[in-house]
LUMFI-536153 format. One line per 10 residues: their letters; for each residue x, y, z of C-alpha. Coordinates in pm, whole numbers, padded with zeros to 5 digits. Example, Ala and Ser with C-alpha at 12.3 -4.5 7.8 and 13.67 -1.06 7.14 Angstrom:
<recs>
as = 01230:-00450:00780 | 01367:-00106:00714 $
</recs>
This chain:
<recs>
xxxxxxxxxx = 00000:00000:00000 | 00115:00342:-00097 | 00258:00575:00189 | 00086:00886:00225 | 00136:01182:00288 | 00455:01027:00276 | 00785:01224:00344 | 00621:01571:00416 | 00364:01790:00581 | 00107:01858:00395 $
xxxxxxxxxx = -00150:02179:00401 | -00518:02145:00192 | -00813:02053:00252 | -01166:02033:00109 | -01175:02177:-00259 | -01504:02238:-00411 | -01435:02382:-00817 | -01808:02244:-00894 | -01971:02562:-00687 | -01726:02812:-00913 $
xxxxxxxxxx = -01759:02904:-01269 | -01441:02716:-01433 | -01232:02979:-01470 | -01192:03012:-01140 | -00968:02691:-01143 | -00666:02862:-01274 | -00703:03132:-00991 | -00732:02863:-00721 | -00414:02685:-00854 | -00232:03003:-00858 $
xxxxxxxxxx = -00303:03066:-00498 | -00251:02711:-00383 | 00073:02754:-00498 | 00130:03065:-00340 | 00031:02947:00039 | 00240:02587:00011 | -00098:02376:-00094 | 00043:01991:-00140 | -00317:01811:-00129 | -00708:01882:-00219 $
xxxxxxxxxx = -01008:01671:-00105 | -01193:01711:-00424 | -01545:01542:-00521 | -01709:01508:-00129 | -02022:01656:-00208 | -02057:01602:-00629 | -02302:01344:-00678 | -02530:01508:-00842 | -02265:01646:-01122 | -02076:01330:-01152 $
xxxxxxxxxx = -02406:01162:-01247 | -02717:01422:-01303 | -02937:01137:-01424 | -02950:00795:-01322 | -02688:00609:-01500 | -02556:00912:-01686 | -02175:01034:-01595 | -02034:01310:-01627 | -01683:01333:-01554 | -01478:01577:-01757 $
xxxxxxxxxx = -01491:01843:-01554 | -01373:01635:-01281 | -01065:01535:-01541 | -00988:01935:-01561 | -00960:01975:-01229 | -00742:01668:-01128 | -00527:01708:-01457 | -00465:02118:-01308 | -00399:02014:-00948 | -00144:01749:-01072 $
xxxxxxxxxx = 00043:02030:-01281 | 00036:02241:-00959 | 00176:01929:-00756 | -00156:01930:-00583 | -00169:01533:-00445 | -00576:01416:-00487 | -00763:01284:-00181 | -01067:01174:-00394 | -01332:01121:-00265 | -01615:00860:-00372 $
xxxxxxxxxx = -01917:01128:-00380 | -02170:00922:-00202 | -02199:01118:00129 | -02526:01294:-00026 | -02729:01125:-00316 | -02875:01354:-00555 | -03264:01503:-00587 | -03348:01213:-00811 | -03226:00947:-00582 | -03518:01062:-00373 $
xxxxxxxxxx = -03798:01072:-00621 | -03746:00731:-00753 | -03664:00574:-00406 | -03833:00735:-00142 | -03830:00426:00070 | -03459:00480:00088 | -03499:00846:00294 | -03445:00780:00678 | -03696:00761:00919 | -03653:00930:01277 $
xxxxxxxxxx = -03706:00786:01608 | -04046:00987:01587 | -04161:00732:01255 | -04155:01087:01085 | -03984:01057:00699 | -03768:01267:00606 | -03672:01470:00318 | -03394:01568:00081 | -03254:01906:00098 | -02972:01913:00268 $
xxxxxxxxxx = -02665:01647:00309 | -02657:01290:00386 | -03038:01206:00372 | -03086:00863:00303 | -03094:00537:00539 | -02766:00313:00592 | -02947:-00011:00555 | -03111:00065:00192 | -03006:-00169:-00066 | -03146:00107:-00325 $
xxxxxxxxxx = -02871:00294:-00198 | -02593:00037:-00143 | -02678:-00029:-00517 | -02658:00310:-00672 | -02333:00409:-00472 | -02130:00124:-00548 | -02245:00191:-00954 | -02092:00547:-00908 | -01783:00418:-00661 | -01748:00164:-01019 $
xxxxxxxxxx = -01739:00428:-01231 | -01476:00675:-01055 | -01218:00383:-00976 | -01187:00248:-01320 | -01148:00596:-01460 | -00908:00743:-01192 | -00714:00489:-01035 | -00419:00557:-01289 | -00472:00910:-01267 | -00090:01041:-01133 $
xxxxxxxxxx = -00285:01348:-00898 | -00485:01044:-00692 | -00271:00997:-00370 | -00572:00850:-00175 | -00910:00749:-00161 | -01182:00944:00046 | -01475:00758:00173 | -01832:00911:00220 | -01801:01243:00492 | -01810:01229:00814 $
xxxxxxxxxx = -02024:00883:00859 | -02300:00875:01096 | -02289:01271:01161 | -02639:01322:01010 | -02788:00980:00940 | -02628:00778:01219 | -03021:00615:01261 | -03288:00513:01058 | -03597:00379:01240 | -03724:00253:00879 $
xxxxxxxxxx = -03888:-00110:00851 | -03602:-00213:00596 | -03356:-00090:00919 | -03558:-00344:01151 | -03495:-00583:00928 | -03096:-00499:00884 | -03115:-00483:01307 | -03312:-00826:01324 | -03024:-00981:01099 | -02741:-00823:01291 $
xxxxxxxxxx = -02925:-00950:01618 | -02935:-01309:01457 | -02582:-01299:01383 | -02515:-01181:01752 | -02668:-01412:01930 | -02785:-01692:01737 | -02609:-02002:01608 | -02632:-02124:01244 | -03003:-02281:01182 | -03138:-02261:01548 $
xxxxxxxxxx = -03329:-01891:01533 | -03490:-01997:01824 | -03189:-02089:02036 | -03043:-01728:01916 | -03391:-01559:02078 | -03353:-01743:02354 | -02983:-01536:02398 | -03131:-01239:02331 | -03413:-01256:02591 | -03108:-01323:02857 $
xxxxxxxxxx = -02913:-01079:02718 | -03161:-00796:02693 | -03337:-00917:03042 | -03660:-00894:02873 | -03837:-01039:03171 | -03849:-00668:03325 | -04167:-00511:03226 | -04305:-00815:03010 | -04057:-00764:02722 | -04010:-01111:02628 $
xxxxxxxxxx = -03978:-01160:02331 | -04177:-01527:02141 | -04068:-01440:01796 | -03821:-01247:01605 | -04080:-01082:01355 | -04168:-00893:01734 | -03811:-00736:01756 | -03816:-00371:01640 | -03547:-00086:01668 | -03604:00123:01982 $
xxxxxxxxxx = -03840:00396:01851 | -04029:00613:02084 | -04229:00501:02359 | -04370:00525:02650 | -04102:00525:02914 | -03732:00438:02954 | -03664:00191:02700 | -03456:-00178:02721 | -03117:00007:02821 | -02923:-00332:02661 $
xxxxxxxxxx = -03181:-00292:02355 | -03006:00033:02353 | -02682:-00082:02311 | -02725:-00323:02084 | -02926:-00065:01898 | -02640:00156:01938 | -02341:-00104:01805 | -02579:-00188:01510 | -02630:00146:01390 | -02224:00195:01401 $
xxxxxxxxxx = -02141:-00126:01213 | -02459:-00053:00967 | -02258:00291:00831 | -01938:00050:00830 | -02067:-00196:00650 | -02131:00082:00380 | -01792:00210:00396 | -01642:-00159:00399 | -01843:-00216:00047 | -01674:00075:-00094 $
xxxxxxxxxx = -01374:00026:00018 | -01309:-00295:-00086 | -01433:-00181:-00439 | -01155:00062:-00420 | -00891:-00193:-00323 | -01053:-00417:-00632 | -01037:-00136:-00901 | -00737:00109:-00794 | -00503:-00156:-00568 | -00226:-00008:-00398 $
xxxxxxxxxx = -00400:00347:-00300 | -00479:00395:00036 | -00850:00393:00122 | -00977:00675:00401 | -01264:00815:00588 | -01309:01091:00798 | -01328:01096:01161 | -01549:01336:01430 | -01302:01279:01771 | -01410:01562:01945 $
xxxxxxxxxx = -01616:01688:02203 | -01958:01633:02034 | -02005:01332:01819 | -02033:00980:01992 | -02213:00798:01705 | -01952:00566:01585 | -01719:00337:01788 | -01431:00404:01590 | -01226:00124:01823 | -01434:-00134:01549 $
xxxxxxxxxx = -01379:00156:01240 | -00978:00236:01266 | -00849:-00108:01180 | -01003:-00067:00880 | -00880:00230:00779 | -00581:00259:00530 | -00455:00601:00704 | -00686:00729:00974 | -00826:01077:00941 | -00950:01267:01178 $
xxxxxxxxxx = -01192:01617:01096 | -01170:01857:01418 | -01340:02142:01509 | -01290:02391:01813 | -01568:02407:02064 | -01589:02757:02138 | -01851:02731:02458 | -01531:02518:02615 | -01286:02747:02837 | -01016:02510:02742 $
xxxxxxxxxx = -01101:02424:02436 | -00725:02415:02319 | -00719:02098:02581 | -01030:01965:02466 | -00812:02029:02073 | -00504:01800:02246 | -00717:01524:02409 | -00888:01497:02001 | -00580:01475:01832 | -00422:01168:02115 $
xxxxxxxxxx = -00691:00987:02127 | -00705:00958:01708 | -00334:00907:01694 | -00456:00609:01969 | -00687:00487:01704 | -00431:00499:01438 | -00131:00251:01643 | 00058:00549:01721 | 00153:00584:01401 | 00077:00953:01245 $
xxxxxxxxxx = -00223:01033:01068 | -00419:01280:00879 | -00625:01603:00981 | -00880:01588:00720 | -01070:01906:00812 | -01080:02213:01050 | -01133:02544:01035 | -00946:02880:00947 | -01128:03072:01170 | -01509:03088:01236 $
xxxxxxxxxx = -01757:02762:01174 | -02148:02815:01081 | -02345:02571:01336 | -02252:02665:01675 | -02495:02923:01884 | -02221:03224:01818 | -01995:03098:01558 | -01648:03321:01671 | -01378:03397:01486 | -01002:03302:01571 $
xxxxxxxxxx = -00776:03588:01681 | -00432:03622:01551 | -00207:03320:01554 | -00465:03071:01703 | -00501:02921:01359 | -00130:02871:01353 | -00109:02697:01699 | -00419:02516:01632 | -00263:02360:01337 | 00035:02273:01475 $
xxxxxxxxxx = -00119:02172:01837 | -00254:01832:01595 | 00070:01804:01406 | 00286:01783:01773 | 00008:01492:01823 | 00077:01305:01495 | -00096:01474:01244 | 00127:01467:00916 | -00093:01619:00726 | -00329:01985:00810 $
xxxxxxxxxx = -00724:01993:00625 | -00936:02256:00613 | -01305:02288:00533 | -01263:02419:00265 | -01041:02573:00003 | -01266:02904:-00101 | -01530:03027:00107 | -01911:02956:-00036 | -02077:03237:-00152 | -02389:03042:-00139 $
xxxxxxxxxx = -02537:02724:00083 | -02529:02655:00411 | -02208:02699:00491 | -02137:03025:00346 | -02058:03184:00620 | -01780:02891:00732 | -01426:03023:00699 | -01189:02873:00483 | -00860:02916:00354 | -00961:03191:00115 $
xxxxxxxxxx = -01175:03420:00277 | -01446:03592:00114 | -01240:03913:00150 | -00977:03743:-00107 | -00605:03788:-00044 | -00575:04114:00102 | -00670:03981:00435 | -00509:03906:00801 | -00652:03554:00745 | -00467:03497:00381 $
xxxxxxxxxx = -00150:03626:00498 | -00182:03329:00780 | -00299:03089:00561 | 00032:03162:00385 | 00277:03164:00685 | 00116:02804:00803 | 00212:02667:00466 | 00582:02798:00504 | 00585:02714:00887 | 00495:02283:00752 $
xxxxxxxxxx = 00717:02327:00502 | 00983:02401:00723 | 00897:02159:00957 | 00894:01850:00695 | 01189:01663:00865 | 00881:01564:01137 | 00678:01398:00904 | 00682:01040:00960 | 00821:01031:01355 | 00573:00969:01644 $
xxxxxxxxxx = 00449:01168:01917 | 00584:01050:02278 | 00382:00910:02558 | 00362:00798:02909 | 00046:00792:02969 | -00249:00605:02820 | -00613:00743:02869 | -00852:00472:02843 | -01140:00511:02671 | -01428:00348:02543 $
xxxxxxxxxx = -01717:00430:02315 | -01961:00140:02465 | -01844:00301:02813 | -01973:00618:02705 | -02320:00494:02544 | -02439:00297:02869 | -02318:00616:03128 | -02492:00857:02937 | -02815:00680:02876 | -03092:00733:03071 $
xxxxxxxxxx = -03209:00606:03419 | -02811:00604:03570 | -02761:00715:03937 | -02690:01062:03806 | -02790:01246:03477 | -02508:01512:03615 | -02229:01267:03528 | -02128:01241:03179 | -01854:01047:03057 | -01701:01289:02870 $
xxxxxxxxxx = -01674:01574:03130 | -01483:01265:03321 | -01230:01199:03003 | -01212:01541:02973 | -01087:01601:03401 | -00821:01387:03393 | -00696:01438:03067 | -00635:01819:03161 | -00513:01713:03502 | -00218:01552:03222 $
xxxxxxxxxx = -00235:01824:02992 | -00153:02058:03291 | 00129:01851:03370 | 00298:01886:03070 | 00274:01455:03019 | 00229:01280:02684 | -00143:01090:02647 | -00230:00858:02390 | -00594:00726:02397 | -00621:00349:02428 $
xxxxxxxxxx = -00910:00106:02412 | -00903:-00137:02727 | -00837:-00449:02550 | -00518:-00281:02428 | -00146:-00390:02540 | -00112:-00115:02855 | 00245:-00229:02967 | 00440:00012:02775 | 00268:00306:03000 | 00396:00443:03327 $
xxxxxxxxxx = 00056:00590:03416 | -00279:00465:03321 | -00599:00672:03362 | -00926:00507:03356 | -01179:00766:03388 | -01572:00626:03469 | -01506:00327:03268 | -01876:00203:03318 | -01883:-00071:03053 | -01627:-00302:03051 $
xxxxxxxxxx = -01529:-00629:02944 | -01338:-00926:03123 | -01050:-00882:02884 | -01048:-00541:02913 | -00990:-00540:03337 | -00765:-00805:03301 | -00598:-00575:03050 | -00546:-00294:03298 | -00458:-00493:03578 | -00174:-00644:03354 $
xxxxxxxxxx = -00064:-00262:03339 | -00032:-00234:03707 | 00160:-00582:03739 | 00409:-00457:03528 | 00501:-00154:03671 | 00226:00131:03578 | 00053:00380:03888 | -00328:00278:03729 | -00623:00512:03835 | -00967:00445:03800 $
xxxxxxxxxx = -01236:00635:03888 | -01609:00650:03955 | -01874:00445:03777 | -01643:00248:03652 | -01688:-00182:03618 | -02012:-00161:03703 | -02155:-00338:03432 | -02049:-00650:03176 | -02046:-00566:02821 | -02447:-00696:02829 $
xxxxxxxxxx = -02478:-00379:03020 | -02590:-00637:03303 | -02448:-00528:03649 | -02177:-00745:03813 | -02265:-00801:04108 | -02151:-00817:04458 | -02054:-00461:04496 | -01898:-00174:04315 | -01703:-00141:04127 | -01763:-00499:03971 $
xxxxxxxxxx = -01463:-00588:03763 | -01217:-00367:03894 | -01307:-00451:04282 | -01007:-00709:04333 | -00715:-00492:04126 | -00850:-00207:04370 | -00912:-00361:04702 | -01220:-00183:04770 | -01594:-00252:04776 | -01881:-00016:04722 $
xxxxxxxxxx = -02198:-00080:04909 | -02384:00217:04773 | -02357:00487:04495 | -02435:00833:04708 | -02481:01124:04400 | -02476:01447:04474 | -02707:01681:04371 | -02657:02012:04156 | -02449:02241:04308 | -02359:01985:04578 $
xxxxxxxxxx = -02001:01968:04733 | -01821:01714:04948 | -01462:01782:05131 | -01185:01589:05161 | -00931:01558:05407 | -00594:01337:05427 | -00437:01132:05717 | -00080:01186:05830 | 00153:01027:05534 | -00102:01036:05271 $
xxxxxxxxxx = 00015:01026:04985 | -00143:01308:04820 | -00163:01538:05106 | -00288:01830:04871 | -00580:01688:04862 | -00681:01799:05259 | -00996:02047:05216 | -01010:01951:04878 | -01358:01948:04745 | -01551:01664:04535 $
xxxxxxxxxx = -01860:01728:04324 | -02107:01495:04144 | -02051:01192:04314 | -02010:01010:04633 | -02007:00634:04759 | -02021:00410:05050 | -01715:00247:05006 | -01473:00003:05200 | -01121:-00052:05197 | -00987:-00382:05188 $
xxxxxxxxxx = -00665:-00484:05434 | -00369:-00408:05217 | -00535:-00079:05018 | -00415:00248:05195 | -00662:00569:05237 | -00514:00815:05074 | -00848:01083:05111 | -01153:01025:05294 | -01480:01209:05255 | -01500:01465:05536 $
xxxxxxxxxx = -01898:01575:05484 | -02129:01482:05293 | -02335:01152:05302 | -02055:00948:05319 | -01864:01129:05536 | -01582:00948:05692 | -01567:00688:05387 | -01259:00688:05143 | -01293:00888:04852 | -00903:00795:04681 $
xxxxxxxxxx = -00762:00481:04767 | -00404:00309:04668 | -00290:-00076:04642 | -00009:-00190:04537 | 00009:-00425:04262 | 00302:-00597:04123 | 00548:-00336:04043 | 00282:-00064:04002 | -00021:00055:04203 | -00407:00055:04137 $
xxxxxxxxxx = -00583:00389:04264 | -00947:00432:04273 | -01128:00815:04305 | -01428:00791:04440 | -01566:01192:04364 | -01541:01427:04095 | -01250:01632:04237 | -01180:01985:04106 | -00902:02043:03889 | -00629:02122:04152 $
xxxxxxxxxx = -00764:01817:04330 | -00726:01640:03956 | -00366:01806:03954 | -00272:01677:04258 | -00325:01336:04224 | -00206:01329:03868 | 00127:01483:03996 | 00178:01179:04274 | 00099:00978:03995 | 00340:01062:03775 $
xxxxxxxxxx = 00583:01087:04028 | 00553:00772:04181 | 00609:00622:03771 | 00848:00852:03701 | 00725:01010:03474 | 00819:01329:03360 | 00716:01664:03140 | 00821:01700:02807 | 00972:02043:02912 | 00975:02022:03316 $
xxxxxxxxxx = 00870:02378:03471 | 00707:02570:03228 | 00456:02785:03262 | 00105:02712:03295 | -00048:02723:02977 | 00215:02643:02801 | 00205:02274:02571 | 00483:02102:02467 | 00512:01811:02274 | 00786:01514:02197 $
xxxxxxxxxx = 00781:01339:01823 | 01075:01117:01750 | 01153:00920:01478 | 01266:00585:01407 | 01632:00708:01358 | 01622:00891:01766 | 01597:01239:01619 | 01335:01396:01805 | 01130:01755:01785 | 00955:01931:02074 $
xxxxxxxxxx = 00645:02147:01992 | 00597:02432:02183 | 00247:02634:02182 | 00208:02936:02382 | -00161:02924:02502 | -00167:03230:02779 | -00061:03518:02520 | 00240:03638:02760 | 00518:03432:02587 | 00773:03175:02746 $
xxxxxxxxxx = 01145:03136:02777 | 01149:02726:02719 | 01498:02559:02844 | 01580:02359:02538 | 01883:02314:02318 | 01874:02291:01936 | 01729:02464:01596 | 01391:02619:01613 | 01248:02539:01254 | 00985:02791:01273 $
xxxxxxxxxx = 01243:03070:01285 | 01554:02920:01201 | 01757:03038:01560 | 01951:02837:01777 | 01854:02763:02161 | 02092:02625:02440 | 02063:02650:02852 | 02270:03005:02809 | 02034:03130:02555 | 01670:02949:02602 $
xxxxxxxxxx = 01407:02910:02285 | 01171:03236:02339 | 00823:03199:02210 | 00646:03499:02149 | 00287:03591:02307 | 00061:03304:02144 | 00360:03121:01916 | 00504:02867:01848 | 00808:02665:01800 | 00924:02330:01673 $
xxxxxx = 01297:02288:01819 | 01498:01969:01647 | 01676:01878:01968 | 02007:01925:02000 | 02209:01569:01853 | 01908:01490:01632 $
</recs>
């Protein structure tokens, strides 16, 4: 399989000729030259052009454009064009639009509108997948493949009958066993404990999706309901795919990503192995007070999903977006440190949606790299210095990003704590993620995102925030961490349930209650606005955490002879119970956080964490606010990003070039980044 982006960084992102008149092509290839453009996304969103009547191509316009960005050296992500189906795809299969929750149909008329189990549409997509791979796959601009947009972002469910049937066949292939349907409902009554309210099911024609009703529906219904509708979009993208790999072998095959703060659709654990390159689209959260952490914990938990190895940043934006409440724009040199915030995490290559900014749709008031204003802008003259900035920095491309720390995460975890009827609608998973993974942000520490199942033993520290959902394999997993040597913390919520969603019983928190040597009687919430205290014996190990306060949460727990109490509860309903407790395991230590502690309480414990695994801060002592970053390639050069996120500047202690400027650093004269810069510093003896 061909390498890409291969040996460089690479600046681009979503090109859209089809809303310009042509001769606008020879303008956009002038200024993609002119800010460092080395790929395009091209075709996301061109259905309807490629074929404007069923069966009926049209495709020379598309050879224009790809024969003008290869003269530019513009490398083509092209894309298969079936995220949205055209008008006509609606008139002559209506039974193919999706239906909601609600059993309201909808309509065309804006993007992605039709249901992931249709054949009608399986059929029509492949015949236009066909049609671009046999007449592109020798084109010398195609560098990679582009699959669909952003699955599940608008069609993630369809509550049609052709999806009940998809969901009864998925359910069969669960849970039954080849020729014995009944046996296989017989697993599913067990599994879905269908004796609760008279849901037993007698016959398989009687399974439906979960569409609305009256009350709380069958949470492990849910689930399933959940884990179908993610491998329904997959099985979509697995048809074209493999089409791809038929017709065009040796090209890498892609789709993009949502890791971020909003979308939990997908469990892209199941999608990443079967990506070629994973790609990843990002876009700031601008309600978020650290939203530049909430950027960071995106970008390690994709390069998690892609090995470690580096991957792509198919899309983000130049400045403002169109669908958030007040869509702000980014000040000076936040679109800079944005960029290169993902490429310190492994991203070798920097999207944007989109190339030219719409003049019409719904999107024409999302930035892009040319503004609306043209060239004679702030945001231009940026656009330009990011592309000189990568291009200076294209020794990185290829090395990975350093880490000592895995954050565990799971998107089956996330489904069953946020659903409804939990001990607390105030906890969601995310806020949790999101806690500890600043607590590690703030300590300057390297975090990839890992799956449980995953091989943990190469991490000093472990964080295992609310981990409700979790399989056998999984604990074992992160036990197996501790054994060898990792400080492993788990929190609230977490092991409570089997990946059934059935509780395990005989206490909280179910799988993790022998690694951790404690035993929860009781979950105590708290309500809204609700506060515990804290308080530490002499010795403790984390004595910042005396008067520190908890939120959210509470238990009545027990500590088990041979766990220490590191921080009881001091008020509260469980006052005089632990709230953080230590065992040691093997060579490492299990921890267990029974609150949601505030972030210096979060700091604190991530600190004696770290310390106890030694393991230190990229940079050790810089300021708050500050990020830096470690990649180092196969060879032991290495590069440390730094990104100024308080405005005031830093003087960072390191020795070597700064590629961004070009000036030496050393202890006598550190690396000063400006007020909201950045630098990438090849360390000295790279």
């Amino acid at each position: 399989m061909r390498a890409w982006p291969g040996d460089r960084l690479l600046l681009g992102g979503d090109y859209n000729p089809e809303q310009w008149p042509e001769e606008t092509l020879d303008d956009d290839v002038e200024r993609m030259r002119e800010a460092g453009v080395g790929f395009a996304t091209v075709g996301v969103f061109a259905w309807a052009l490629l074929e404007p009547d069923p069966g009926r191509y049209e495709t020379a316009w598309l050879d224009r454009v790809l024969d003008r960005l290869h003269a530019a050296d513009v490398v083509v992500d092209l894309a298969t064009a079936t995220a949205s189906p055209p008008p006509w795809f609606a008139r002559l299969h209506p039974e193919a639009m999706p239906v909601s929750r609600e059993g309201l149909r909808l309509s065309h008329g804006s993007r992605q509108t039709w249901c992931p189990s249709s054949p009608a549409f399986r059929e029509r997509s492949l015949a236009l997948v066909d049609v671009l791979a046999r007449r592109y796959a020798g084109h010398p601009a195609l560098g990679m493949w582009h699959v669909g947009n952003e699955f599940g972002c608008h069609n993630l469910m369809c509550f049609c009958d052709t999806s009940a049937a998809h969901f009864r066949g998925w359910l069969q292939g669960r849970y039954g066993t080849p020729g014995d349907l009944a046996a296989g409902l017989d697993r599913l009554n067990e599994a879905w404990g269908t004796t609760f309210w008279s849901q037993r099911y007698t016959s398989w024609d009687d399974v439906v999706p979960p569409r609305l009703t009256t009350a709380i529906p069958n949470p492990t219904a849910e689930l399933d309901w959940r884990r179908f509708c993610s491998d329904a979009s997959l099985e979509q993208h697995l048809a074209e795919r493999d089409l791809l790999h038929e017709l065009s072998p040796g090209v890498p095959v892609t789709t993009n990503f949502m890791v971020g703060f909003s979308f939990e659709g997908l469990d892209y654990h199941r999608w990443a192995p079967h990506q070629d390159v994973v790609s990843n689209d990002h876009y700031l959260a601008a309600h978020l007070p650290d939203a530049h952490v909430e950027l960071a914990m995106s970008a390690d938990v994709t390069r998690g999903h892609a090995g470690g190895q580096p991957w792509v940043l198919m899309e983000h934006s130049t400045s403002a977006v169109n669908w958030q409440p007040v869509n702000t724009a980014k000040p000076p040199g936040q679109m800079l440190r944005d960029s290169l915030a993902h490429v310190a995490r492994g991203a070798d290559a920097v999207g944007f949606f989109q190339w030219r900014a719409s003049r019409a749709g719904a999107e024409k008031y999302h930035s892009a790299l040319l503004p609306h204003a043209g060239t004679d802008t702030r945001r231009w003259r940026e656009v330009v210095e990011l592309g000189r900035v990568l291009a200076a920095c294209r020794e990185v491309a290829g090395s990975r990003t350093v880490a000592d720390v895995a954050l565990v995460h799971d998107y089956e975890a996330m489904w069953t704590t946020d659903a409804a009827s939990t001990p607390s609608q105030l906890h969601r998973y995310r806020d949790e993620l999101r806690a500890w993974y600043g607590a590690a942000w703030r300590a300057g520490l390297g975090v990839q995102g890992e799956h449980p199942e995953a091989d943990l033993t190469g991490y000093r520290v472990v964080l295992v925030p609310s981990l409700h959902l979790v399989s056998d394999a999984g604990a074992a997993s992160i036990a197996d961490a501790a054994a060898a040597g990792a400080q492993v913390l788990v929190t609230y919520f977490s092991g409570t349930v089997d990946p059934g969603d059935h509780i395990r019983l005989g206490g909280y928190p179910g799988a993790f209650r022998d690694l951790l040597g404690v035993r929860v009687e009781e979950f105590a919430p708290l309500l809204p606005g609700a506060e515990v205290g804290l308080r530490t014996p002499a010795g403790s190990a984390v004595p910042q955490l005396d008067r520190a306060r908890g939120s959210v949460w509470s238990e009545w727990l027990r500590a088990a002879p041979g766990t220490d109490v590191v921080a009881d509860f001091a008020d509260g309903p469980t006052a005089g119970d632990p709230a953080l407790t230590r065992r040691r395991v093997g060579d490492g230590a299990a921890w267990y956080c029974a609150t949601r502690l505030a972030p210096a309480g979060t700091d604190a414990v991530v600190g004696a964490l770290a310390e106890a695994a030694g393991a230190r801060p990229v940079v050790p002592g810089l300021p708050a606010g500050v990020d830096a970053v470690r990649r180092r390639g196969d060879d032991g050069a290495s590069w440390v990003f730094v990104l100024d996120h308080t405005g005031a500047g830093a003087s960072v202690p390191l020795t070597g070039t700064d590629l961004v400027t070009g000036r030496n650093c050393s202890p006598g004269e550190p690396l000063e980044v400006a007020p909201g810069g950045v630098a990438v510093v090849r360390e000295a003896g790279s």
